[in-house]
N, C-alpha and C positions, 0 to 999 in steps of 0.2 A: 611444617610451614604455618598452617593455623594453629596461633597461641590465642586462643581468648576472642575476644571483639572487636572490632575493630577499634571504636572509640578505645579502649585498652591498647591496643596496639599503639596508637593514635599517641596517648599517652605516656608511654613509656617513652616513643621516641621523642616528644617536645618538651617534658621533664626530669628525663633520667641523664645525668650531667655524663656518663657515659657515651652519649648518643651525641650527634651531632645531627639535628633537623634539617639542615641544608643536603644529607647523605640522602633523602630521599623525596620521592615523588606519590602523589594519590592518580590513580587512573578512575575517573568518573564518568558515566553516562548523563550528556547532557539531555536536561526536560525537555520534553514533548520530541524530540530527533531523536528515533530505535538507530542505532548505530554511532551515533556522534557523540565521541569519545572525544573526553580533554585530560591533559596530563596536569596538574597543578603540585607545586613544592608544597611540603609540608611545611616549610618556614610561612608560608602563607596563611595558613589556617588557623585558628582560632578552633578550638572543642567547648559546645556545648551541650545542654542536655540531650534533645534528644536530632540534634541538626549542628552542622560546623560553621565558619562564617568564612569568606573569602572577601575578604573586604565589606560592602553593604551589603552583599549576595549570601543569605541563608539556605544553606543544601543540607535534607535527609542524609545520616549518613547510610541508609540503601542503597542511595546513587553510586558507592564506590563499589566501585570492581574489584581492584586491585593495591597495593600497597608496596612500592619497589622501590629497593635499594639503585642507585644509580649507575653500579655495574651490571645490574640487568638480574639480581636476584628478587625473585617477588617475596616479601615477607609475608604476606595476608590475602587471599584473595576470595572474595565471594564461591557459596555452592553453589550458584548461578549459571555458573557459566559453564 
């Protein structure tokens, strides 16, 4: 299930012409609220260095939890948890 980083994860699926980005979803822990969890499309995100962007909204990528295919397979997912 963990290949790599996530930004790397991140990247293969919004570059690799294989992929289709609309296939998946990032599950994030939103700031300062311990449990409050948002789902957001990968079509959505923007990958930068060392944070993603969600529109004007610049997020760590620590904040992900998770990285899931739309039928419920998780590709990525934090030691964290």
């Amino acid at each position: 299930m963990r290949k790599g980083t996530v930004k790397e994860v991140l990247a293969k699926i919004k570059y690799d012409p294989r992929e289709n980005e609309s296939d998946y979803y990032i599950v994030i822990e939103h700031r300062g609220a311990y449990g409050d969890i948002k789902k957001i499309p990968v079509e959505m995100v923007e990958l930068g260095h060392g944070y993603f962007f969600v529109g004007e909204a610049q997020i760590p990528y620590h904040r992900i939890l998770k990285v899931v295919r739309r039928d419920g397979t998780i590709i990525w997912e934090t030691r964290k948890l």
